[in-house]
C-alpha positions as CSV (number, residue, x, y, z in Angstrom):
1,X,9.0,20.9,-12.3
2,X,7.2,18.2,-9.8
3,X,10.6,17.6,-9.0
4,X,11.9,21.0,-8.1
5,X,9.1,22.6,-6.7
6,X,9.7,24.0,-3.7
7,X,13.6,23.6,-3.5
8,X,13.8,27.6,-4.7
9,X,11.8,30.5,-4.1
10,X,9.6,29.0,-1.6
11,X,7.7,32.4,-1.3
12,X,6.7,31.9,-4.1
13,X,5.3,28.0,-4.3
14,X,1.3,29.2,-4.4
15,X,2.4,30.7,-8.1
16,X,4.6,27.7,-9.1
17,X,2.1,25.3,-7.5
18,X,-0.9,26.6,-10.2
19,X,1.6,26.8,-13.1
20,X,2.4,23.0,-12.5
21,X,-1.9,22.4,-11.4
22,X,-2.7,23.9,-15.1
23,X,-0.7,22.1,-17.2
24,X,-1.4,19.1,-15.4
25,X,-5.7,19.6,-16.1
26,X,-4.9,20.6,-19.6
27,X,-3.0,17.4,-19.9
28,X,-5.3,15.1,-18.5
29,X,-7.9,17.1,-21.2
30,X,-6.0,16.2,-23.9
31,X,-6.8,12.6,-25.8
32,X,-2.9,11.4,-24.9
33,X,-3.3,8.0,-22.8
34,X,0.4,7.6,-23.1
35,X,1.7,10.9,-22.0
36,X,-1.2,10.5,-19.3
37,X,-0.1,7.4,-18.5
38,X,3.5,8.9,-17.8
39,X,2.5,11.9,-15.9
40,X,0.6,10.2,-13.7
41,X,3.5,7.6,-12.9
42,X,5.9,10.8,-12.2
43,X,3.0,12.0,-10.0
44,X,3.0,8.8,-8.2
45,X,7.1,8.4,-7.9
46,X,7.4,11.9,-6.5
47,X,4.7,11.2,-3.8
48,X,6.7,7.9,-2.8
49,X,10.2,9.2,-2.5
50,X,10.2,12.7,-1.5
51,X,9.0,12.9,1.9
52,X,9.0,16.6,2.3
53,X,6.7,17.6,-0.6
54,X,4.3,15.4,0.4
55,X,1.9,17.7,1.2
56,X,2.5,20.2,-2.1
57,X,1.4,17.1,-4.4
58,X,-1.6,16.3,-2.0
59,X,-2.3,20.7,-3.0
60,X,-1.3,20.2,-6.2
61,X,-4.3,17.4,-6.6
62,X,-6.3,19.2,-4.6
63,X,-6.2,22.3,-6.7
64,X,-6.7,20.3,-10.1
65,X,-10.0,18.6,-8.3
66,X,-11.1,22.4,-8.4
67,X,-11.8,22.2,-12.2
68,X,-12.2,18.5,-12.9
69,X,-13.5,16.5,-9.9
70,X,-14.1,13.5,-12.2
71,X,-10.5,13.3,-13.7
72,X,-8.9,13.7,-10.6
73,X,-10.8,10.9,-8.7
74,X,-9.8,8.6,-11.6
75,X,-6.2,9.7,-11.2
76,X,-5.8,9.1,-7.1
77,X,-7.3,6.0,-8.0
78,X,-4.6,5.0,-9.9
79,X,-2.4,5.8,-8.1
80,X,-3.1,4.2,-5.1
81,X,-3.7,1.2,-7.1
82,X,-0.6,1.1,-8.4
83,X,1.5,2.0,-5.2
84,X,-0.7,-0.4,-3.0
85,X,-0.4,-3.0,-5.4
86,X,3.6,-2.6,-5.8
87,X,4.9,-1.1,-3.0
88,X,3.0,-2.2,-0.7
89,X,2.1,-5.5,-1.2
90,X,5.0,-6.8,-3.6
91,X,8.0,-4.4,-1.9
92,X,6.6,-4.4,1.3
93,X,8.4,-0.9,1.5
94,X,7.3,1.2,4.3
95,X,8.9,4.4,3.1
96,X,6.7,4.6,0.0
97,X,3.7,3.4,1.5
98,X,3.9,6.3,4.2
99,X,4.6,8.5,1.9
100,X,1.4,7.5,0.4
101,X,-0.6,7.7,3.3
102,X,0.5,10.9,3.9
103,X,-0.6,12.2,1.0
104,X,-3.7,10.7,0.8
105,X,-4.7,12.3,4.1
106,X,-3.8,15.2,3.3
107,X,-6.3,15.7,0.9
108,X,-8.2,15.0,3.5
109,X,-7.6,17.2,5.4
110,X,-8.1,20.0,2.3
111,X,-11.7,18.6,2.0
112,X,-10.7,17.0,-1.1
113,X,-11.1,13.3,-0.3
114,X,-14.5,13.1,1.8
115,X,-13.7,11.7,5.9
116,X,-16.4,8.4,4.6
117,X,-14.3,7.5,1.5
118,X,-10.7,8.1,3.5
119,X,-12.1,5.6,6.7
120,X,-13.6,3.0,4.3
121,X,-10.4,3.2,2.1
122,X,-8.8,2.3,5.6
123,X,-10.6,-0.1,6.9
124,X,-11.1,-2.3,4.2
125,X,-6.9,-2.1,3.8
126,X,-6.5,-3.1,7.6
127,X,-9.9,-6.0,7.1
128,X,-7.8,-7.5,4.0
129,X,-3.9,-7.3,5.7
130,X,-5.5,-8.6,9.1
131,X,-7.3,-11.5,7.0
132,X,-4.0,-12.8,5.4
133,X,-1.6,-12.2,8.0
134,X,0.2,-9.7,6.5
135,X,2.8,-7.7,8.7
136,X,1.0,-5.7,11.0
137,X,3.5,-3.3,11.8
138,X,3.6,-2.0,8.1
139,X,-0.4,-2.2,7.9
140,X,-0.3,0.0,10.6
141,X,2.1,2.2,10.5
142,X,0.5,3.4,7.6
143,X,-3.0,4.0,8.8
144,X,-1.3,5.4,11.8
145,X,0.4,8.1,9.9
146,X,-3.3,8.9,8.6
147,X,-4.2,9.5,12.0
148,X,-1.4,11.7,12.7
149,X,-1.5,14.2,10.2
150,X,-2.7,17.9,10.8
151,X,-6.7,17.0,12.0
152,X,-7.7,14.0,10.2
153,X,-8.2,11.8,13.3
154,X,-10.5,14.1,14.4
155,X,-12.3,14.8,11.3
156,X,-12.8,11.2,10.7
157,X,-14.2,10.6,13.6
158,X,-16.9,13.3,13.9
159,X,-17.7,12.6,9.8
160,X,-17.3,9.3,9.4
161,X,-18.7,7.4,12.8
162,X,-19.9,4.8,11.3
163,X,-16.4,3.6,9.7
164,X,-14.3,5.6,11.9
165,X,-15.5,3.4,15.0
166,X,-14.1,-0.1,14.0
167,X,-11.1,0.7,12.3
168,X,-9.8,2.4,15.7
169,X,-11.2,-1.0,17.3
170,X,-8.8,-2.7,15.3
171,X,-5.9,0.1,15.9
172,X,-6.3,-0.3,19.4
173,X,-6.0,-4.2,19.3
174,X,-3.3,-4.4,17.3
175,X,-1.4,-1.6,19.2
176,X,-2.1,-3.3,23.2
177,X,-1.3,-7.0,21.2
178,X,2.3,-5.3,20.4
179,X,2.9,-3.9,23.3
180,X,2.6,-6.8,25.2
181,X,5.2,-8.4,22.5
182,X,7.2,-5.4,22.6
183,X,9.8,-7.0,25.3
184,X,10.1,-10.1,23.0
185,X,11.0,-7.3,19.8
186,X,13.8,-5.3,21.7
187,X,14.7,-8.9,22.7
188,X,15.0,-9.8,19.3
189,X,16.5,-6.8,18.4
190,X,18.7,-6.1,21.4
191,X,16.9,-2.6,21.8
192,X,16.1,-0.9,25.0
193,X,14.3,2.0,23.0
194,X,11.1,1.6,21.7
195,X,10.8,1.8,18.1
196,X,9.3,4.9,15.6
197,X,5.9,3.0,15.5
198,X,5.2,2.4,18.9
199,X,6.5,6.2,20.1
200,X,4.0,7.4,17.3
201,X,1.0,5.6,19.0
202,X,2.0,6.6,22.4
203,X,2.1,10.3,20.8
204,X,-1.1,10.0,19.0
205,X,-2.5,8.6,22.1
206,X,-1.8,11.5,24.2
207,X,-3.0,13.9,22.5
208,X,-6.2,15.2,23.8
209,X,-7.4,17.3,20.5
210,X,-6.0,14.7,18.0
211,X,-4.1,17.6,16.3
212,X,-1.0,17.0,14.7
213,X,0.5,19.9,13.0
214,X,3.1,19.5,10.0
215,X,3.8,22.8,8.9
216,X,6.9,23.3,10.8
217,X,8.5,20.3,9.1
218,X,6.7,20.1,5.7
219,X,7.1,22.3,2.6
220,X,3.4,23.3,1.6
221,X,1.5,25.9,0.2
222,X,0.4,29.4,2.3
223,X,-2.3,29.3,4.8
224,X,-4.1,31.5,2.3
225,X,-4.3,28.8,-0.3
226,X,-4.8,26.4,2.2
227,X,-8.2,28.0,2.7
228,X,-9.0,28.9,-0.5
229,X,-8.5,25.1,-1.3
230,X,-10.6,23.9,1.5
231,X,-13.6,26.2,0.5
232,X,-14.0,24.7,-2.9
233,X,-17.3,22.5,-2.4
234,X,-16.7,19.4,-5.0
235,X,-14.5,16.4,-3.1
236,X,-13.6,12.4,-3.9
237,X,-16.9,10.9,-2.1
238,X,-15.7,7.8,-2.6
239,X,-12.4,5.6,-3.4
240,X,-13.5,2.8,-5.6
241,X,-13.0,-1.6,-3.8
242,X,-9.2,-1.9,-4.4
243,X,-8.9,-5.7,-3.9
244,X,-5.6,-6.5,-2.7
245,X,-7.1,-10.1,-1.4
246,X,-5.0,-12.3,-3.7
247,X,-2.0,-10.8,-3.8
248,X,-1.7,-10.5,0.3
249,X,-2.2,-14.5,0.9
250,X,0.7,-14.7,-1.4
251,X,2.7,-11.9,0.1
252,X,2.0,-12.7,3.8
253,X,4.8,-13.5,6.8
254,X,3.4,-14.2,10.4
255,X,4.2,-11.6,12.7
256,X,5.6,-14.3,15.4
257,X,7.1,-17.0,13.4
258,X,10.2,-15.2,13.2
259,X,10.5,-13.1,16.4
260,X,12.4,-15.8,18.7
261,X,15.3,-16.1,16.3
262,X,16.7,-13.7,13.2
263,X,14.5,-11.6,10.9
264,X,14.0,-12.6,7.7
265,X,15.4,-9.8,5.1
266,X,12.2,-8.6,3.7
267,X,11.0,-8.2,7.3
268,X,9.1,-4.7,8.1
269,X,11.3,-2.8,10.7
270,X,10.2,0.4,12.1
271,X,13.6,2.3,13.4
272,X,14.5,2.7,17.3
273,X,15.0,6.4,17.0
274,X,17.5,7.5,18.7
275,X,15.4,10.1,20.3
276,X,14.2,11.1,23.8
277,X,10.9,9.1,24.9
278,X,9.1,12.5,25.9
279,X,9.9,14.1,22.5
280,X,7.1,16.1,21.3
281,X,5.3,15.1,18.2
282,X,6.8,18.0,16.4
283,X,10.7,16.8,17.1
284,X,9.4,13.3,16.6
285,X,8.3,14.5,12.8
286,X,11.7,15.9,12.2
287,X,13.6,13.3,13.2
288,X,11.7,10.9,11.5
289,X,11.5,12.3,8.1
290,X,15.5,13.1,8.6
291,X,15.5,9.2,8.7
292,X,13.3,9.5,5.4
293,X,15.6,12.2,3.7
294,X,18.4,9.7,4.4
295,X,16.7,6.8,2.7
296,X,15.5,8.9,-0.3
297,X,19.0,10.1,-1.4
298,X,20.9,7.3,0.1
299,X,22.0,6.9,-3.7
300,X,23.9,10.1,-3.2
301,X,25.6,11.5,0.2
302,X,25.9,14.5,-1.2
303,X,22.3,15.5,-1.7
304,X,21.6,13.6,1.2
305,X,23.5,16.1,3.7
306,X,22.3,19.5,1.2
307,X,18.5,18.4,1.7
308,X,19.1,17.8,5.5
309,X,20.8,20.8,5.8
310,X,18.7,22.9,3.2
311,X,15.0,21.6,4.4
312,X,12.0,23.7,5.8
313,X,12.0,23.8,9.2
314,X,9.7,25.9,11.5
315,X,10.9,28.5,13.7
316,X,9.9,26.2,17.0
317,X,11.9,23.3,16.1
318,X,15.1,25.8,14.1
319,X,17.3,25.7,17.7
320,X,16.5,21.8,17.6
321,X,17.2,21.3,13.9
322,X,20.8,19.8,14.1
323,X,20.1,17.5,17.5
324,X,17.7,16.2,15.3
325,X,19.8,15.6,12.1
326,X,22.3,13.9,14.6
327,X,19.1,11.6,16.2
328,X,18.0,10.7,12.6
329,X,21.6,9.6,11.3
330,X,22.8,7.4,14.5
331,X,18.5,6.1,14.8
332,X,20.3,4.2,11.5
333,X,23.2,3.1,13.3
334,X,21.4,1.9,16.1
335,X,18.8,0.3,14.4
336,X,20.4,-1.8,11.9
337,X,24.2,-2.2,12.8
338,X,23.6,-3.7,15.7
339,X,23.4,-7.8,14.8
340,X,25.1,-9.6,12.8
341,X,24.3,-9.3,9.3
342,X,22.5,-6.3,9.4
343,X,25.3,-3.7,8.8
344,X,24.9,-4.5,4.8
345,X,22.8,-2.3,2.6
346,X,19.4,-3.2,2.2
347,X,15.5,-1.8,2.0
348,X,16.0,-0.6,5.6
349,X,19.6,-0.3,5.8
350,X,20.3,2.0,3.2
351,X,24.2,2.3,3.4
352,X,27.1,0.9,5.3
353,X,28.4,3.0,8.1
354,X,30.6,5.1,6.3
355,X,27.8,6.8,4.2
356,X,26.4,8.6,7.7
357,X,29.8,9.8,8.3
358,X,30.2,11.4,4.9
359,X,26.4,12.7,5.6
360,X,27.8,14.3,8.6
361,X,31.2,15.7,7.1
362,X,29.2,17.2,4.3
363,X,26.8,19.1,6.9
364,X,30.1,19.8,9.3
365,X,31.4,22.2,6.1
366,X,28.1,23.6,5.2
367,X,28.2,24.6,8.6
368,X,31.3,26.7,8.2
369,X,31.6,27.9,11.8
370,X,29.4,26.0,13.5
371,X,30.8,23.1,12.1
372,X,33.2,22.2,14.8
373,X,29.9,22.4,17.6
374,X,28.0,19.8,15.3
375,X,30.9,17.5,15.5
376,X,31.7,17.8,19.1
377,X,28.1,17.3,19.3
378,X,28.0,13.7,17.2
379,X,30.8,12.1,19.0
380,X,29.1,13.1,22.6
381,X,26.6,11.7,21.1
382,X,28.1,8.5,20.7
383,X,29.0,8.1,24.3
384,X,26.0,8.5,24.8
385,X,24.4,5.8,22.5
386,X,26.8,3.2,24.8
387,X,25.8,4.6,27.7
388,X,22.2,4.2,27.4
389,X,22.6,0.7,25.4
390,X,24.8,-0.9,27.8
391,X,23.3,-3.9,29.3
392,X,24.7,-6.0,32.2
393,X,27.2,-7.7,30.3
394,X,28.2,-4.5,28.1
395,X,27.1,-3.2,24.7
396,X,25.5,-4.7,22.0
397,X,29.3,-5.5,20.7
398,X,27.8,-5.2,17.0
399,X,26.5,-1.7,18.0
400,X,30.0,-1.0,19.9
401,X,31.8,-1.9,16.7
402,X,29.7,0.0,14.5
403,X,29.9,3.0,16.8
404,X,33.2,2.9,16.5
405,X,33.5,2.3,13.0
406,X,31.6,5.5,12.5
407,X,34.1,7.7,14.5
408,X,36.9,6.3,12.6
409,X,35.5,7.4,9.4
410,X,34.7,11.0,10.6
411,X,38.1,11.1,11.9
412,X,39.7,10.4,9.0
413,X,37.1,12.6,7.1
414,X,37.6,15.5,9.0
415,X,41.7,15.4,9.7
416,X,42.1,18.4,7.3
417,X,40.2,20.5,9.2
418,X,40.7,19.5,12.5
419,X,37.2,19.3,13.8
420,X,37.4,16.6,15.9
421,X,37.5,16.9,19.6
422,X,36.7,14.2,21.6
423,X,39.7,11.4,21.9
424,X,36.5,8.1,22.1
425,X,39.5,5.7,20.8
């Protein structure tokens, strides 16, 4: 059921969302450690690899903090213990550690973690990473996507002052530091585009109200229980010290040792989105967790394109829904086929070329009439791509081959049906 939620019925997710909030309090009453031990690991895996339903688990803990504050405080603590310890630290994975974020602010944001706990929580993370060297980009990215959810930036900073001041100090550092190294990264990376991170700072740091609304690209409950959630008075005050000293030192990579020549493979690489630099934050959202829908079923092509397809999206961004799909599959492409040596699956790279092309033939036929538009639209697309990454002496010629690898495969995927229209070979 933590699984499912939400995929069905969606009307009727406030209902589905106490079902699943009761037995969880009844089995956290119970004197089971193991089966407690086991629920709250699913709890934990569904927060890490399904992007979309974020925000329902951060409801779902919300709701159960409603009846047992206690019990609930003891249970985010374990799971950010546990995801901290191996997925970020050990896996360096970004995906899941995002994820996480996410989900920890919003609780925030539903009054259910207190602004204090959530900035010292954050601070002390950032204090620790920045102490051992650990990759920046992936510390940050994470307290970043704090920032950058519904009103939390705000909120911290009118409850929390007193944290909320120097952990934007050390935001701001890092992000003016990287700018200034951000020629030396597309250097690196033979990028014009700027990459996910760095357009999420320059979106966060434009806005004027810090507001950054997901509801038009994230499955969650009605506004109604939204409010009814937010007026219950007991919250998480505080996050017990999660020490993650130790295990940084031995985890940690200099940010600069590596930039002048290849990157090692366990390297933290935010995506160059292949996505306008005025995007708003909204079509920035969607695209991006298109990126993460890819990466969560990139086991499966198949329920890779149905959850594309088949996701929540808000009636702003539904005329924008499949430019966005097409961003988010060739931000992959162009991203991490464009060296040598990074067209191989990998953390970051989930699948070889071929896999975004059955991605888009899937969507193509779901599509049914407007199939033949969303394919017409890809390979413009791709002309595009070399257009905008052509340098003085040419394309990347990794990214060139790559691009054209891609419109071999959906040619020869879609021959049948005779979708294709543009002749790019």
């Amino acid at each position: 059921m933590l699984i499912r939620i939400g995929d069905e019925k969606r009307e009727m997710i406030d209902a589905h969302l106490t079902v699943l909030k009761n037995k969880f309090v009844d089995l956290l009453g119970q004197n089971e450690p193991e089966m407690q031990k086991e629920a709250t690991h699913t709890l934990r895996s569904v927060i890490e690899n399904l992007p979309h339903k974020v925000c329902l688990y951060a409801a779902l803990v919300a709701m159960m903090a409603g009846q047992d504050a206690q019990k609930t405080q003891t249970l985010v603590q374990e799971i950010l213990t546990s995801s901290l310890s191996e997925s970020f630290v050990n896996n360096q994975d970004g995906f899941k550690t995002r994820n996480v974020f996410r989900w920890l602010a919003y609780m925030v944001e539903l009054n259910t973690v207190s602004a204090t706990a959530a900035s010292q929580f954050l601070l002390k993370i950032v204090d620790e990473c920045l102490a051992s060297k650990f990759q920046k980009d992936l510390v940050f990215h994470a307290v970043l996507t704090v920032l950058t959810t519904e009103n939390v930036s705000a909120k911290l900073q009118k409850d929390s002052a007193v944290e909320f001041g120097p952990l934007m100090q050390k935001v701001q550092t890092f992000f003016t530091e990287r700018a200034a190294k951000e020629a030396l990264i597309q250097k690196a990376l033979d990028m014009e585009s700027p990459d996910s991170l760095s357009l999420l700072w320059k979106l966060y740091s434009a806005s004027s109200d810090k507001s950054f609304p997901l509801r038009e690209t994230q499955i969650t409950v009605s506004q109604a229980k939204i409010d009814e959630i937010k007026a219950i008075q007991t919250s998480i005050t505080s996050i017990p010290p999660i020490s993650l000293s130790t295990d940084l030192q031995a985890r940690s990579v200099s940010f600069d040792s590596h930039m002048a020549n290849s990157l090692p493979p366990k390297r933290y690489r935010p995506l160059v989105l292949d996505l306008s630099s005025d995007a708003s934050f909204v079509e920035y959202s969607l695209t991006t967790l298109c990126c993460d829908m890819l990466h969560a079923f990139q086991q499966n092509h198949k329920m890779a394109a149905q959850s594309i397809h088949k996701m929540y999206i808000g009636e702003s961004l539904k005329d924008k829904h499949l430019d966005l799909v097409i961003s988010a599959l060739f931000s992959y492409i162009v991203s991490f086929h464009d060296q040598e040596g990074y067209g191989a699956p990998g953390q970051d790279s989930p699948k070889p070329i071929i896999f975004y092309t059955q991605v888009a033939n899937i969507i193509s036929q779901d599509l049914f009439e407007a199939g033949k538009d969303f394919i017409e639209k890809l390979e413009s697309r791709i002309i595009a791509i070399i257009d905008k990454h052509s340098f003085s002496s040419g394309p990347s010629p990794f990214l060139a081959v790559s691009l054209i690898e891609f419109q071999v495969f959906l040619h020869g995927q879609l021959n049948n049906n005779k979708l294709c229209s543009v002749d790019f070979l």
